[in-house]
C-alpha positions, 0 to 999 in steps of 0.5 A: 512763659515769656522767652527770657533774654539770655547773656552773661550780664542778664539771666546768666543763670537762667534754666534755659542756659545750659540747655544753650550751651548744648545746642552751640555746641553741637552746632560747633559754636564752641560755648564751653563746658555746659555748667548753666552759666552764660559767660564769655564764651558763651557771649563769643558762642552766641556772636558767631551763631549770629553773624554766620545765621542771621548775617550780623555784621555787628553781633551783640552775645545776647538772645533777646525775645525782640530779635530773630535769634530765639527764632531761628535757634528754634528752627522758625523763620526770621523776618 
């Protein structure tokens, strides 16, 4: 299926969250508890994995099909 665009105001509950959460955390992001649902820490987790991996000076907590933060959570090259 398509990569679903994941924040705490879109698809916060979505299967893919929990999962997320997990790997934030044990890349030391600090997501909090795994419970499935993406909320503010979440949304601070997925700012620092983005300013520290892909260099954003201005990080939005979203992962998005269209930016390089699904690519490089999968371990892919980014542009």
């Amino acid at each position: 299926g398509a990569t679903p665009e994941v924040s705490a105001n879109k698809n916060s509950r979505h299967a893919v969250v929990k999962p997320l959460q997990k790997w934030l955390n044990h890349k030391g992001y600090k997501a909090g508890t795994p419970d499935g649902i993406a909320g503010p820490k979440f949304t601070e987790a997925v700012k620092a994995f983005k300013r520290k991996e892909l260099g954003a000076t201005d990080p939005k907590g979203v992962l998005a099909a269209k930016g390089d933060g699904w690519r490089k959570l999968l371990g892919m090259s980014v542009k």
